[in-house]
Backbone as CSV, one residue per row, in Angstrom:
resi,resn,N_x,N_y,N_z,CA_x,CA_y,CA_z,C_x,C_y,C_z
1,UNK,1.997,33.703,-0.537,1.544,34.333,0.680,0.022,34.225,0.745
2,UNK,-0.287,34.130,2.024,-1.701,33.603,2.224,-2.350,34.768,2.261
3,UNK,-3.382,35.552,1.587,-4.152,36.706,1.788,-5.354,36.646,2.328
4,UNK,-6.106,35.515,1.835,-7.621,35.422,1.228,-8.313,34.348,2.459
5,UNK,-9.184,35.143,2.946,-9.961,34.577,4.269,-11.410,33.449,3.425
6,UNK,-11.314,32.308,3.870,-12.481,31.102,3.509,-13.131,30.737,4.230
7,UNK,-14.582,30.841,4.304,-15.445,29.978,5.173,-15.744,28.594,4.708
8,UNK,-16.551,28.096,5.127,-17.645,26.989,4.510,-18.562,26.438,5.924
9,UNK,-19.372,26.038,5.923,-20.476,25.080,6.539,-19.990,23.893,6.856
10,UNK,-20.535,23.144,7.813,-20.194,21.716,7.894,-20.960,21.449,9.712
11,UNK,-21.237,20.293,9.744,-21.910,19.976,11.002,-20.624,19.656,12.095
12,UNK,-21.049,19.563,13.126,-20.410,18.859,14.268,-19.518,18.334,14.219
13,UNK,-19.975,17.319,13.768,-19.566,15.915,13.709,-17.979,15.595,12.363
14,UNK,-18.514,16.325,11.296,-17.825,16.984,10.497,-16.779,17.606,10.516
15,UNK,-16.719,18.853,11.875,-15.716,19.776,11.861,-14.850,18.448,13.124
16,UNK,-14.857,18.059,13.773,-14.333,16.920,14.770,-13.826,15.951,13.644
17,UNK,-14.515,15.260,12.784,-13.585,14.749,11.930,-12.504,15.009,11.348
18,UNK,-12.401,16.588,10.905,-11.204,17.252,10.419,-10.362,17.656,11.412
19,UNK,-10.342,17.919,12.436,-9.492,17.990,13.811,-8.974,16.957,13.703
20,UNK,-9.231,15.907,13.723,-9.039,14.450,14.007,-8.008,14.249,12.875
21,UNK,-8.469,14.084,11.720,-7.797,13.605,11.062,-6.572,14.490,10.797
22,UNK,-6.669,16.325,10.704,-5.541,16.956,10.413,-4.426,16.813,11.923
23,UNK,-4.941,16.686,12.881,-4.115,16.676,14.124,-3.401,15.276,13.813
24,UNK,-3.743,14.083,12.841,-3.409,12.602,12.559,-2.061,12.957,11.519
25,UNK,-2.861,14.068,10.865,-1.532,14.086,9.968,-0.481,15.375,9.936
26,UNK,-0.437,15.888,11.064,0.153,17.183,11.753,-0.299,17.942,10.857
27,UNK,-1.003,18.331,10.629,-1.404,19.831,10.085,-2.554,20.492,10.504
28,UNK,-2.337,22.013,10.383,-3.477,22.547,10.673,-5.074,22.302,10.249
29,UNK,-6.042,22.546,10.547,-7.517,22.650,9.820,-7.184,22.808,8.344
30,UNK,-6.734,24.122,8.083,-6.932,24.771,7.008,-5.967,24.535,6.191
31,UNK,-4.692,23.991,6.890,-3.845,23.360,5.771,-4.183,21.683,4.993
32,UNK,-5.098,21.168,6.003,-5.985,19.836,5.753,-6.680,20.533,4.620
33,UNK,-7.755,20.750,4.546,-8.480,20.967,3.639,-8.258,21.480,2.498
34,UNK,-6.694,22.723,2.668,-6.185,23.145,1.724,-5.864,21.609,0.242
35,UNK,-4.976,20.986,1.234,-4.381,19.981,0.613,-5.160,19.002,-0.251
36,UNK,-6.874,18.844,0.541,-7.524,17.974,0.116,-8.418,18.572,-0.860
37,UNK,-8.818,19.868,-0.901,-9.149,20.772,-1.716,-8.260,20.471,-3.468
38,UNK,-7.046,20.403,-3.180,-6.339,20.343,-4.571,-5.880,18.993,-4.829
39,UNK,-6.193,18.227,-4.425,-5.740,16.415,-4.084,-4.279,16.424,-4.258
40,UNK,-3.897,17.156,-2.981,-2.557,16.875,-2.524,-2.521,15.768,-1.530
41,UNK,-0.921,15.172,-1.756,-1.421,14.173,-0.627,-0.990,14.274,0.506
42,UNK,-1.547,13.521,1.678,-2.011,13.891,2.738,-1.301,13.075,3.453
43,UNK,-0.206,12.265,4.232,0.254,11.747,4.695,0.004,11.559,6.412
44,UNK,-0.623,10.551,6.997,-0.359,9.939,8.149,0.540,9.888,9.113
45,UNK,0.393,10.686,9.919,2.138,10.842,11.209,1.817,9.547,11.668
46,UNK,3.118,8.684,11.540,2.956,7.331,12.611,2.758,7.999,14.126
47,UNK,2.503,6.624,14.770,2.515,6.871,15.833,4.071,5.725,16.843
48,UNK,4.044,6.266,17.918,5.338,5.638,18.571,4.854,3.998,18.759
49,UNK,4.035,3.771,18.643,3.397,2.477,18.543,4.154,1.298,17.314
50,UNK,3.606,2.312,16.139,3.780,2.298,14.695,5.651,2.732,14.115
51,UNK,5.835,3.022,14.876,7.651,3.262,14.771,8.150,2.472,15.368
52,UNK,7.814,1.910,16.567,8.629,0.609,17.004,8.328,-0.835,16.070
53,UNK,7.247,-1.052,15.211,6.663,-2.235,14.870,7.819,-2.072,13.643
54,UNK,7.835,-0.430,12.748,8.352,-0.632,12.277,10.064,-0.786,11.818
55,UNK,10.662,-0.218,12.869,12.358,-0.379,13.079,12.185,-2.260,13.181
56,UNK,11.368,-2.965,14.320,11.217,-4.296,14.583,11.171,-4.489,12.773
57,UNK,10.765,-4.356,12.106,10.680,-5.392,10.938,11.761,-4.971,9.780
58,UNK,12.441,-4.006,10.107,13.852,-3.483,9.594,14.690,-4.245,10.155
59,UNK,15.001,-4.861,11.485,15.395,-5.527,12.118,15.512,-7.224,11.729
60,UNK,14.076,-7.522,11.477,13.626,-8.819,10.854,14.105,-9.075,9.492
61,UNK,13.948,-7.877,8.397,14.631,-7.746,7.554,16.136,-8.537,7.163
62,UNK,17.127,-7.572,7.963,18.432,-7.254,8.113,18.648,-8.653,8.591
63,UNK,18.130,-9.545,9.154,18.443,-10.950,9.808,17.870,-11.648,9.392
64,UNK,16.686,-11.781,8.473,16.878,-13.021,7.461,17.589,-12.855,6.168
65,UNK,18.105,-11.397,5.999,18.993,-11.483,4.731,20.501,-11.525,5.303
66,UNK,20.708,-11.920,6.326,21.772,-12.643,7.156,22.168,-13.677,7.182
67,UNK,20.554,-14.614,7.690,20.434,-16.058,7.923,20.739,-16.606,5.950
68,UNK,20.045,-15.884,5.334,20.064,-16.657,3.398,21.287,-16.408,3.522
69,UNK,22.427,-15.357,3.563,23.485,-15.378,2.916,24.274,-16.718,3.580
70,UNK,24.137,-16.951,5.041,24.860,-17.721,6.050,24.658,-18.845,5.335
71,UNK,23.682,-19.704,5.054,23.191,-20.977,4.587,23.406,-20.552,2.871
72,UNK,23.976,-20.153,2.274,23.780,-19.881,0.528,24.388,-20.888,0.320
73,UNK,25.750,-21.318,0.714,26.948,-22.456,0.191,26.296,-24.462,0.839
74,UNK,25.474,-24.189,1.978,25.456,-25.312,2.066,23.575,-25.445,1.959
75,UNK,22.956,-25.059,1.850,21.230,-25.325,1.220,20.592,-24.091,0.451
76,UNK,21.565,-24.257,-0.689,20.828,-23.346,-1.513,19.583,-22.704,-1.557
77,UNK,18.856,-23.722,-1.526,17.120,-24.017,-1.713,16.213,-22.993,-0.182
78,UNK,17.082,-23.322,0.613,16.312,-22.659,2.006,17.034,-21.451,2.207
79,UNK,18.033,-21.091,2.051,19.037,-19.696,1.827,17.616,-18.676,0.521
80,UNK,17.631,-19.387,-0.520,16.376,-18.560,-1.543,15.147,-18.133,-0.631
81,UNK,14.971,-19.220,-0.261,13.296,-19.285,0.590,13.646,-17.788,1.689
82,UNK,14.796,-17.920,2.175,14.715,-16.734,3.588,15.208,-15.239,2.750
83,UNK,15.806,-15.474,1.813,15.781,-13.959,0.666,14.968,-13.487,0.368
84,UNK,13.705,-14.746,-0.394,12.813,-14.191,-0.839,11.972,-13.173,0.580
85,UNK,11.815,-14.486,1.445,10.950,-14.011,2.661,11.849,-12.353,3.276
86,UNK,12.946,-12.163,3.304,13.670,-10.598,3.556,13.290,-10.087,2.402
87,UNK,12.827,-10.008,0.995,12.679,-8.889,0.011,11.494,-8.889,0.518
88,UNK,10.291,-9.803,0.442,9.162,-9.895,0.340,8.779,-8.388,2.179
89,UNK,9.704,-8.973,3.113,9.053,-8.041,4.387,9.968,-6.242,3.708
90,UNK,10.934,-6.482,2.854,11.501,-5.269,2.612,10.205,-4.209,1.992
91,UNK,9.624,-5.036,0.661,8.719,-4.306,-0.323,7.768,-4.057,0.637
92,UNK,7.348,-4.529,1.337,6.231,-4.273,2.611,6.966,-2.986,3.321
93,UNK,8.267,-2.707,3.852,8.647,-1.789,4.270,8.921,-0.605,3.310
94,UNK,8.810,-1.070,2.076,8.728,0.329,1.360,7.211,1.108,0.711
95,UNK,6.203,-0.009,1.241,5.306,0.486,0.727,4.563,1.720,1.843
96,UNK,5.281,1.579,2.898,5.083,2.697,3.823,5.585,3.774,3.546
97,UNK,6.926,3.793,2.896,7.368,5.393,2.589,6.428,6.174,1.327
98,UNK,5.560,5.326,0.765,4.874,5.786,-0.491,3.331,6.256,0.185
């Protein structure tokens, strides 16, 4: 339970940065600073911009590890090439949940 009232100092320009960035990562002022205060981490709200790019490459995903399996029996060699290229955009899609 929260008891304990905190000030601190900071310019303008400063307190607009933390708006900015805690409104970026849905949280309040004071839960921003809380977090960054104890190096908790701080996570980034996508934006609807940033959610369509990324379902699109879940998408891209899911259909070149389509296209490798389709071609596995008759060109081995280019079936690998489009696996690798679906793990390779997968690990890219997981480095967003981290």
């Amino acid at each position: 339970m929260k008891k304990e009232f905190v000030q601190f100092r900071c310019s303008i320009y400063e307190k607009k940065l933390l708006k900015i960035k805690a409104k970026k990562s849905g949280l309040s002022i004071s839960e921003y600073c809380r977090r960054a205060a104890f190096d908790h981490r701080i996570v980034e709200r996508f934006s609807e911009e940033q959610i369509d790019v990324y379902k699109l490459l879940v998408q891209y995903q899911v259909n070149f590890k389509r296209i490798g399996n389709m071609y596995r029996k008759r060109n081995p060699k280019l079936a690998d090439e489009v696996v690798q290229l679906a793990n390779e955009i997968r690990k890219h899609l997981y480095s967003f949940k981290k």
